[in-house]
N, CA, C and O atoms as a CHARMM CRD file, in Angstrom:
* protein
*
  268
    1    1 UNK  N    141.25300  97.54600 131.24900 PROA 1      0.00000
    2    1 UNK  CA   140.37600  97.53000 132.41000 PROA 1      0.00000
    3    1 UNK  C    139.19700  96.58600 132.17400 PROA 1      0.00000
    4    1 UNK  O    138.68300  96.44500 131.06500 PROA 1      0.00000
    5    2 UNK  N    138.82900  95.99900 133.18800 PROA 2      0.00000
    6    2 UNK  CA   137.56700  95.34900 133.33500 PROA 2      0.00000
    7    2 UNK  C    136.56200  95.57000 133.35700 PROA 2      0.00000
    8    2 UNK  O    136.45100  95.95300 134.52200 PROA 2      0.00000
    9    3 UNK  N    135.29900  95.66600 132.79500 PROA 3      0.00000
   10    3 UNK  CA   134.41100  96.09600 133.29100 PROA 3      0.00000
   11    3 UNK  C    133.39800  94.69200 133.86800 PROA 3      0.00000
   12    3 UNK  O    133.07100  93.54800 133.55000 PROA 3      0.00000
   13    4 UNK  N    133.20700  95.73000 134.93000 PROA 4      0.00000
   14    4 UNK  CA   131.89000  94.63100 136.29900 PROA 4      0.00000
   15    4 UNK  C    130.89000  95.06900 136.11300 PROA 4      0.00000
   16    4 UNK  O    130.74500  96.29100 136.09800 PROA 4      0.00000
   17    5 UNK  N    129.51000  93.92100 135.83900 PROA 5      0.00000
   18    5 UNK  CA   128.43700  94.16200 135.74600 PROA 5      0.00000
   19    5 UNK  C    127.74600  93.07800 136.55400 PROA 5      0.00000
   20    5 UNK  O    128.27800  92.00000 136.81800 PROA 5      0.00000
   21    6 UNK  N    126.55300  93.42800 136.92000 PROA 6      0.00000
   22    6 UNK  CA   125.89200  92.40900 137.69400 PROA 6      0.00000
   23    6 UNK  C    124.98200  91.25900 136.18200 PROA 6      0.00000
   24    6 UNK  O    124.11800  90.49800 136.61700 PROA 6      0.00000
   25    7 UNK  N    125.15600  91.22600 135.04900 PROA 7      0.00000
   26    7 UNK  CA   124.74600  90.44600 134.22600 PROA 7      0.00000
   27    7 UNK  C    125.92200  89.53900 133.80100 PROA 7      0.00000
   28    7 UNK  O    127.05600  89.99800 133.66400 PROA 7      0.00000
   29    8 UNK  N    125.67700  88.47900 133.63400 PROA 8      0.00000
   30    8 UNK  CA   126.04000  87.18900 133.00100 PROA 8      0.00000
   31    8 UNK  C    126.21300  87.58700 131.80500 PROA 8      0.00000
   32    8 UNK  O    125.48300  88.49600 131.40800 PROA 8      0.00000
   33    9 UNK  N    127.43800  86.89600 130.71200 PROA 9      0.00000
   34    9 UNK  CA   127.39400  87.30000 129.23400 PROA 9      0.00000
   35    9 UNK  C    126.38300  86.84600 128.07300 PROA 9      0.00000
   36    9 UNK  O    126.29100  87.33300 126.94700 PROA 9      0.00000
   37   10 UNK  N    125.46000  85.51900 128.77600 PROA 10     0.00000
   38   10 UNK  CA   124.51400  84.97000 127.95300 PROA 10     0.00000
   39   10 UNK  C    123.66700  86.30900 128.23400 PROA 10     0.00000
   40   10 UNK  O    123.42800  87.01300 127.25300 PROA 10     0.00000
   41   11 UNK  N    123.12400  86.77600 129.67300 PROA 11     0.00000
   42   11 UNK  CA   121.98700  87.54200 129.49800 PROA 11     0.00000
   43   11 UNK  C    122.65600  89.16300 128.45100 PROA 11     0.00000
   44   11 UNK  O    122.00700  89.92000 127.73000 PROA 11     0.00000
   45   12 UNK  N    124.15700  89.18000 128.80100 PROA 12     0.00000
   46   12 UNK  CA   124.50600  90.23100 127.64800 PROA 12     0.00000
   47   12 UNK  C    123.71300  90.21700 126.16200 PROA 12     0.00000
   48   12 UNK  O    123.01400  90.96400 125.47700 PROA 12     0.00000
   49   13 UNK  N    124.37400  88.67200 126.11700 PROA 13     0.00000
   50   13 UNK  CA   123.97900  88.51200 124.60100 PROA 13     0.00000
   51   13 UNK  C    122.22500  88.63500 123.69600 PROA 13     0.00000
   52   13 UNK  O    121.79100  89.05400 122.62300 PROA 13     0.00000
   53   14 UNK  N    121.72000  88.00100 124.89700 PROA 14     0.00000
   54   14 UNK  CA   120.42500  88.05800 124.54800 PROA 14     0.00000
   55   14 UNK  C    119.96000  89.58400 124.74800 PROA 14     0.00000
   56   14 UNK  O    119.09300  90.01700 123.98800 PROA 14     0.00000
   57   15 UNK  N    120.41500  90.27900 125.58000 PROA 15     0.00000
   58   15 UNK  CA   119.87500  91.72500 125.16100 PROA 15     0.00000
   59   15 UNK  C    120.10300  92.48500 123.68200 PROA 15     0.00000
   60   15 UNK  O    119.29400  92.96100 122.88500 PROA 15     0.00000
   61   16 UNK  N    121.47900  92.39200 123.67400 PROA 16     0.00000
   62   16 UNK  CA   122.07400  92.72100 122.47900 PROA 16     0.00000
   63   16 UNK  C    121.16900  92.22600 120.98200 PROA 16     0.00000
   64   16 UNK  O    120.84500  92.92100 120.01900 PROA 16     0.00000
   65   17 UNK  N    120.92000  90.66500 121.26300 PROA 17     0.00000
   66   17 UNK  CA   119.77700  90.65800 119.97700 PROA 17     0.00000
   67   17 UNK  C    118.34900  91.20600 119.90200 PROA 17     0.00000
   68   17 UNK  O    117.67600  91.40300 118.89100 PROA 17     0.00000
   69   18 UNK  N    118.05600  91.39400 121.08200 PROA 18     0.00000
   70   18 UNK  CA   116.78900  91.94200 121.12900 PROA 18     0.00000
   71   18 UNK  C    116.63900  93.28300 120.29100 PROA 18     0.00000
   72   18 UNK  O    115.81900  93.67700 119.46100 PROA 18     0.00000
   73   19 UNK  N    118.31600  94.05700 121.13100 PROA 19     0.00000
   74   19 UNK  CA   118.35600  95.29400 120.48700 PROA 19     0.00000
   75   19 UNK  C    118.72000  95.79700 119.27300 PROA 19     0.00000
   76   19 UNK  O    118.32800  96.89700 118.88600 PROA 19     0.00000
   77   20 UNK  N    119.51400  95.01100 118.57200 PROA 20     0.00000
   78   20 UNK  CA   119.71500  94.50500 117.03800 PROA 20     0.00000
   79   20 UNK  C    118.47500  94.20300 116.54300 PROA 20     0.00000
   80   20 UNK  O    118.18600  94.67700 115.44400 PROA 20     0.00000
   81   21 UNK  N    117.37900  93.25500 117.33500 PROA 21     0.00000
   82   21 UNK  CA   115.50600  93.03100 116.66800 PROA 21     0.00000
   83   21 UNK  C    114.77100  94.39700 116.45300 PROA 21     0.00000
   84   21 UNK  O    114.09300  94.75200 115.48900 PROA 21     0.00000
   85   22 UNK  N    115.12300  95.15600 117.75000 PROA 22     0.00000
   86   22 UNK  CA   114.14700  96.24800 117.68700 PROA 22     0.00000
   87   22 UNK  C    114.87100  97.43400 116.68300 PROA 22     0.00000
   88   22 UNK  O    114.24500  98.42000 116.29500 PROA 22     0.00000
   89   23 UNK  N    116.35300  97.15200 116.32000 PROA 23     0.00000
   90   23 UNK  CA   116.86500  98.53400 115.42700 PROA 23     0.00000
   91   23 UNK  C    116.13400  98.06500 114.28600 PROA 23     0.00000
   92   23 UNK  O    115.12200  98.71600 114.02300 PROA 23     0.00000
   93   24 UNK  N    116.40000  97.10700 113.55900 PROA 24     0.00000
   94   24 UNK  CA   115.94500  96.48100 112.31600 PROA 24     0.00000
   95   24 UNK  C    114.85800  96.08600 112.28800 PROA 24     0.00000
   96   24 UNK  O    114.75300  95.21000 111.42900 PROA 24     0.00000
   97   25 UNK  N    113.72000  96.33700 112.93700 PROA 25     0.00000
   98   25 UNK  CA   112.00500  96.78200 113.06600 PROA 25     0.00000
   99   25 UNK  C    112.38900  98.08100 112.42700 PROA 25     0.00000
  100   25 UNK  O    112.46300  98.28100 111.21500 PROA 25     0.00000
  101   26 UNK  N    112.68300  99.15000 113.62000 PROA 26     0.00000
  102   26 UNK  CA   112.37600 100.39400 113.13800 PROA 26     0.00000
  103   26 UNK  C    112.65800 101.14600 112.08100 PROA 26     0.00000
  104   26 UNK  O    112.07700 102.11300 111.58800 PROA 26     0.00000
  105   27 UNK  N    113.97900 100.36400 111.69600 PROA 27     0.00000
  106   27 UNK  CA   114.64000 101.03300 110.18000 PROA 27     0.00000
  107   27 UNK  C    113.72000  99.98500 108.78200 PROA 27     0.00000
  108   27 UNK  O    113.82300 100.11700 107.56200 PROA 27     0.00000
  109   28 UNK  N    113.11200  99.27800 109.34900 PROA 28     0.00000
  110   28 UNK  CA   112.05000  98.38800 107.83700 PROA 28     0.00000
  111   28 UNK  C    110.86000  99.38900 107.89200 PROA 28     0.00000
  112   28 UNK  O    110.24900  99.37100 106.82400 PROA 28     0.00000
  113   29 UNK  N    110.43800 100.09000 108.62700 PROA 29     0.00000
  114   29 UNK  CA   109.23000 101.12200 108.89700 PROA 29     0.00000
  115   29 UNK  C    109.43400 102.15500 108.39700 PROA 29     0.00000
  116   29 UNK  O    108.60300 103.02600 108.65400 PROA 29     0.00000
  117   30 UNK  N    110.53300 102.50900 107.52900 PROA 30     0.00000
  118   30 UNK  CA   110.97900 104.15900 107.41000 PROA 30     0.00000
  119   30 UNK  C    109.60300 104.65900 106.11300 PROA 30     0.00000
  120   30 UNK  O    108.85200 105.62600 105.98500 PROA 30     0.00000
  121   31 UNK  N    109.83100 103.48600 105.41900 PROA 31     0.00000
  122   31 UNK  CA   108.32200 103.83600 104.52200 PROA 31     0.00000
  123   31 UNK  C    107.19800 103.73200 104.31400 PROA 31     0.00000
  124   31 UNK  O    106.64000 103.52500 103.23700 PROA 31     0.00000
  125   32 UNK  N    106.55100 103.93500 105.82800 PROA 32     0.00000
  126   32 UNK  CA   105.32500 103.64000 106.08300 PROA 32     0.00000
  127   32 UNK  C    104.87700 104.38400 106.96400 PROA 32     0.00000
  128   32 UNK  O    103.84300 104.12000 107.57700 PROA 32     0.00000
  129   33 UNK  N    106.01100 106.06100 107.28400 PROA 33     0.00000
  130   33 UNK  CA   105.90100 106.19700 108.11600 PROA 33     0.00000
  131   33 UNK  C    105.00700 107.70100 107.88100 PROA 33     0.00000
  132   33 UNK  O    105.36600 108.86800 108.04500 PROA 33     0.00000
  133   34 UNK  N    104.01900 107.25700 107.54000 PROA 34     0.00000
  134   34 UNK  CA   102.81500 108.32700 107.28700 PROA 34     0.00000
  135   34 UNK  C    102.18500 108.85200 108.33600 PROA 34     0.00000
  136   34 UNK  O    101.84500 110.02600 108.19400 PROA 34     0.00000
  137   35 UNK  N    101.86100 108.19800 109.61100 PROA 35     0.00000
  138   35 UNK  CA   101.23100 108.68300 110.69000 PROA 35     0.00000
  139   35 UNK  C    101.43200 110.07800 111.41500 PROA 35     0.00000
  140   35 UNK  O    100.55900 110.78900 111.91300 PROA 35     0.00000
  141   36 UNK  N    103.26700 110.36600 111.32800 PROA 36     0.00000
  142   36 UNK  CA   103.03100 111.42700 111.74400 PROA 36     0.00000
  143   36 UNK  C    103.33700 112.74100 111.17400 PROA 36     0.00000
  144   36 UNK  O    104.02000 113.64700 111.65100 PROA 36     0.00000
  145   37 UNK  N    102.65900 112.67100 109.98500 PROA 37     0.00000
  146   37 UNK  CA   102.87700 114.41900 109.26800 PROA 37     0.00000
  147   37 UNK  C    101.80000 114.68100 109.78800 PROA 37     0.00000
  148   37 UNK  O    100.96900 113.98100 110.36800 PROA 37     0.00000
  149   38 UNK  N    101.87700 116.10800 109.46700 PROA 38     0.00000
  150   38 UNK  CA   100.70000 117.17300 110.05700 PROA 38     0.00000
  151   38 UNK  C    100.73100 117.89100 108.61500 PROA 38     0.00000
  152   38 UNK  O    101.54700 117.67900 107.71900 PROA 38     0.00000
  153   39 UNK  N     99.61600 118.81800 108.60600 PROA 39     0.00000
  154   39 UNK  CA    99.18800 119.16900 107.54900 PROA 39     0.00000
  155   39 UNK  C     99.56100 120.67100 107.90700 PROA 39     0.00000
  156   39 UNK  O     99.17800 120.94100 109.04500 PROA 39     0.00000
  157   40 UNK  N    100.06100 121.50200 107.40300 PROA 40     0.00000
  158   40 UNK  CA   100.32400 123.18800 108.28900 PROA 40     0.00000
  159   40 UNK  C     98.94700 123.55500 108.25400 PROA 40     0.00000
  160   40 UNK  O     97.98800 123.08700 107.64000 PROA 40     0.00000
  161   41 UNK  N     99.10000 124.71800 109.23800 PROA 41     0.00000
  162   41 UNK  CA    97.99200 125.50000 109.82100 PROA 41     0.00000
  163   41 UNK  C     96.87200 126.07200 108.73100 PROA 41     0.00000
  164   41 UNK  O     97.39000 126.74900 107.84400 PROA 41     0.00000
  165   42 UNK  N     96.08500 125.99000 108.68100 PROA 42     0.00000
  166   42 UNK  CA    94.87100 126.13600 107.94600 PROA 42     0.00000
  167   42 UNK  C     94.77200 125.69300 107.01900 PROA 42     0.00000
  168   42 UNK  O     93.82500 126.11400 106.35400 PROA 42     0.00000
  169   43 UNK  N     95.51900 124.75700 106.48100 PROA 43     0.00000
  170   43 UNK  CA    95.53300 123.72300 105.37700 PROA 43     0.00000
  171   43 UNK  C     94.29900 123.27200 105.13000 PROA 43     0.00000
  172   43 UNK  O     93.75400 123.62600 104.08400 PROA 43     0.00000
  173   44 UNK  N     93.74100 122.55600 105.88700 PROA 44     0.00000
  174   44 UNK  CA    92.21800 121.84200 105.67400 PROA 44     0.00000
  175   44 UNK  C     90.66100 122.61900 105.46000 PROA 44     0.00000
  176   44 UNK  O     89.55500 122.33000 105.00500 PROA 44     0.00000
  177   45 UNK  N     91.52400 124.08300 106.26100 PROA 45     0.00000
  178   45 UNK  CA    89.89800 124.49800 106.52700 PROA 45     0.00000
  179   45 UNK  C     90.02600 125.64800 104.93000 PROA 45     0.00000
  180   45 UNK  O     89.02300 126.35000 104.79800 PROA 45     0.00000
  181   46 UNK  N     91.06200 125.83300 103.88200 PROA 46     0.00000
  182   46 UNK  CA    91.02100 126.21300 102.93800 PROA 46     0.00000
  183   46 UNK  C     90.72400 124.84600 101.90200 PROA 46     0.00000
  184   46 UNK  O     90.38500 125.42900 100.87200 PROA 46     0.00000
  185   47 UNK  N     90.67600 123.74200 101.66900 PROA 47     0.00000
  186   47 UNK  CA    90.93400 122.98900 101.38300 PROA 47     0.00000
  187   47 UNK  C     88.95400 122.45100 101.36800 PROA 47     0.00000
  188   47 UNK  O     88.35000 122.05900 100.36900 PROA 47     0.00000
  189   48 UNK  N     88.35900 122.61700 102.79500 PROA 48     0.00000
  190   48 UNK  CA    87.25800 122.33400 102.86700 PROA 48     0.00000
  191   48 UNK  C     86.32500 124.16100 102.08400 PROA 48     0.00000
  192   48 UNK  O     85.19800 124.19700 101.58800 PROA 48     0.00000
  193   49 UNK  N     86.85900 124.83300 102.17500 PROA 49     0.00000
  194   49 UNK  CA    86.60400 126.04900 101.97900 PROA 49     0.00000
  195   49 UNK  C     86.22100 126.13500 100.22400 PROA 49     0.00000
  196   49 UNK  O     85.18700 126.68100  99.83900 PROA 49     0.00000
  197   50 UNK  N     87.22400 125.51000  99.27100 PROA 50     0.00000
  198   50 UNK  CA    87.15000 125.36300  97.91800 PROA 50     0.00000
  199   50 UNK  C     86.31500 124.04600  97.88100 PROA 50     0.00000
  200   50 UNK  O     85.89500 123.95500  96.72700 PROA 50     0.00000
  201   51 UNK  N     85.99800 123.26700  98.42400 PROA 51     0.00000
  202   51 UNK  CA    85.34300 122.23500  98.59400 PROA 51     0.00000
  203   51 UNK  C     84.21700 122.43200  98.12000 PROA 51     0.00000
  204   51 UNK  O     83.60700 122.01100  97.13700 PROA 51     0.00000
  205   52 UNK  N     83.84900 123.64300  99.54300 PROA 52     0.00000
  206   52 UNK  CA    82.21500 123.78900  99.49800 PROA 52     0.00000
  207   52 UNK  C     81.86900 124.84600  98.48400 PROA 52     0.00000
  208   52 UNK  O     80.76400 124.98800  97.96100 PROA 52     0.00000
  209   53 UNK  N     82.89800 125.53800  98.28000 PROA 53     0.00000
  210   53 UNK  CA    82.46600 126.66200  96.87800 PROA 53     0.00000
  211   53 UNK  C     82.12400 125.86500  95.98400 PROA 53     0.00000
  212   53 UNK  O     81.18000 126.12100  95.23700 PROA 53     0.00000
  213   54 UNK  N     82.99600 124.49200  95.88000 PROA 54     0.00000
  214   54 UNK  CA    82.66100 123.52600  94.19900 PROA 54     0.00000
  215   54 UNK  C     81.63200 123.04600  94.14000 PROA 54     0.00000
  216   54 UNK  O     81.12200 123.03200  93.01900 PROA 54     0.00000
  217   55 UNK  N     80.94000 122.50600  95.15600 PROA 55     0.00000
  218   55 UNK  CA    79.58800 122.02700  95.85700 PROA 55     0.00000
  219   55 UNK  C     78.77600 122.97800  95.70900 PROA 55     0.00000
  220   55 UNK  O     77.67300 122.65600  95.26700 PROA 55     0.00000
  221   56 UNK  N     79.00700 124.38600  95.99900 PROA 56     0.00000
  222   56 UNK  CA    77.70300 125.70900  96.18900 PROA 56     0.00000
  223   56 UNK  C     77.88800 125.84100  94.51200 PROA 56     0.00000
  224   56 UNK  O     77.11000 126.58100  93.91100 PROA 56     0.00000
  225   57 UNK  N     78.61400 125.33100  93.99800 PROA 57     0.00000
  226   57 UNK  CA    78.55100 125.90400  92.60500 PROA 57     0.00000
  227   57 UNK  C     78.21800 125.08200  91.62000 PROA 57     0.00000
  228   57 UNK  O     78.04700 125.49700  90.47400 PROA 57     0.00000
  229   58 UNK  N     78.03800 123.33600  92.09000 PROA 58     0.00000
  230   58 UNK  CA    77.53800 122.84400  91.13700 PROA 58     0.00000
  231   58 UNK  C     76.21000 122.51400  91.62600 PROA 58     0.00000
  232   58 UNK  O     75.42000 121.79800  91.01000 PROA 58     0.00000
  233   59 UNK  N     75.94000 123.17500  92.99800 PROA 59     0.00000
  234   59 UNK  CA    74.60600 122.57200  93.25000 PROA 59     0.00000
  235   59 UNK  C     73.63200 123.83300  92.35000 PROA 59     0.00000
  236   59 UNK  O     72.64800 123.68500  91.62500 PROA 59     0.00000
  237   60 UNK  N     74.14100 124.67700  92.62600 PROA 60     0.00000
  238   60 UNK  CA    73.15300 125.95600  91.49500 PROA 60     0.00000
  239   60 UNK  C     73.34800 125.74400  90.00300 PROA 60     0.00000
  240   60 UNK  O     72.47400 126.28600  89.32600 PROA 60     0.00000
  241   61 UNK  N     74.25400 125.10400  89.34600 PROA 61     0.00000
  242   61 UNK  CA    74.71100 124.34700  87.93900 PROA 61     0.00000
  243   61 UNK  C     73.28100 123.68900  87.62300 PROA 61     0.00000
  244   61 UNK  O     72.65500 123.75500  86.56500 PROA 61     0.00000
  245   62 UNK  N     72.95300 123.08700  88.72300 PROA 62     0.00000
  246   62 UNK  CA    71.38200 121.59000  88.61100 PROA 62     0.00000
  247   62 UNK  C     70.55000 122.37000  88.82900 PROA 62     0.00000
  248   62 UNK  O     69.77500 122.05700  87.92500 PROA 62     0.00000
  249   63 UNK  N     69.88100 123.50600  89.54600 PROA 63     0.00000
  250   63 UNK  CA    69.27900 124.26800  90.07400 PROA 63     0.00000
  251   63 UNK  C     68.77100 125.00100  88.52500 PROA 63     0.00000
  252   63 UNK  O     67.57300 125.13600  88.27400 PROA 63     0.00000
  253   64 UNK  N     69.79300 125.41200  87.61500 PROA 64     0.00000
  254   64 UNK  CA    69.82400 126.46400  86.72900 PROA 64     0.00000
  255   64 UNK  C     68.95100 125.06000  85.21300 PROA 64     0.00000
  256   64 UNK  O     68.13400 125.38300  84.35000 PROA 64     0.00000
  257   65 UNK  N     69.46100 123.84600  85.40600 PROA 65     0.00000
  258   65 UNK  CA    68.61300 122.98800  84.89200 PROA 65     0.00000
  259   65 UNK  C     67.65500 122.55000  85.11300 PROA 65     0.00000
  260   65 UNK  O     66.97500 122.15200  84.16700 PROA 65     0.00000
  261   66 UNK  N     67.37200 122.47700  85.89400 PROA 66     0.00000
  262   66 UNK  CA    65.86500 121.89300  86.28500 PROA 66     0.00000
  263   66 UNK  C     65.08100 123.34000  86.10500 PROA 66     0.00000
  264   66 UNK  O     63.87400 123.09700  86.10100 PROA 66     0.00000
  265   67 UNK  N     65.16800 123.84000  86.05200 PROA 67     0.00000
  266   67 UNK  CA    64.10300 124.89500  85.65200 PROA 67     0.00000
  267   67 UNK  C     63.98400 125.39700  84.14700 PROA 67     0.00000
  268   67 UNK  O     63.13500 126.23500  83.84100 PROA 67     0.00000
């Protein structure tokens, strides 16, 4: 069977490389693809939580020297 399209085979072709351009973009990106992790749920605010304990604890460390 035939298939009928309203495109010409040059404009075939030139799609076809475009779309061969844009697969082989996206598969050279696989290791760079940091943007979209997420961190799970309360990750940060435990994370800022030991933060500020290390901070509340070395700021009284200097506190306990200077005097």
């Amino acid at each position: 069977p035939k298939v009928v399209t309203d495109l010409d085979e040059e404009e075939i072709r030139k799609r076809m490389e475009l779309m061969e351009t844009f697969v082989e973009e996206l598969s050279g990106e696989e290791g760079s693809d940091d943007d979209g992790l997420v961190a799970p749920k309360g990750l940060d605010q435990q994370a800022d939580a030991e933060e500020a304990t290390r901070r509340d604890r070395s700021d009284n460390d200097s506190d306990e020297l200077d005097e």
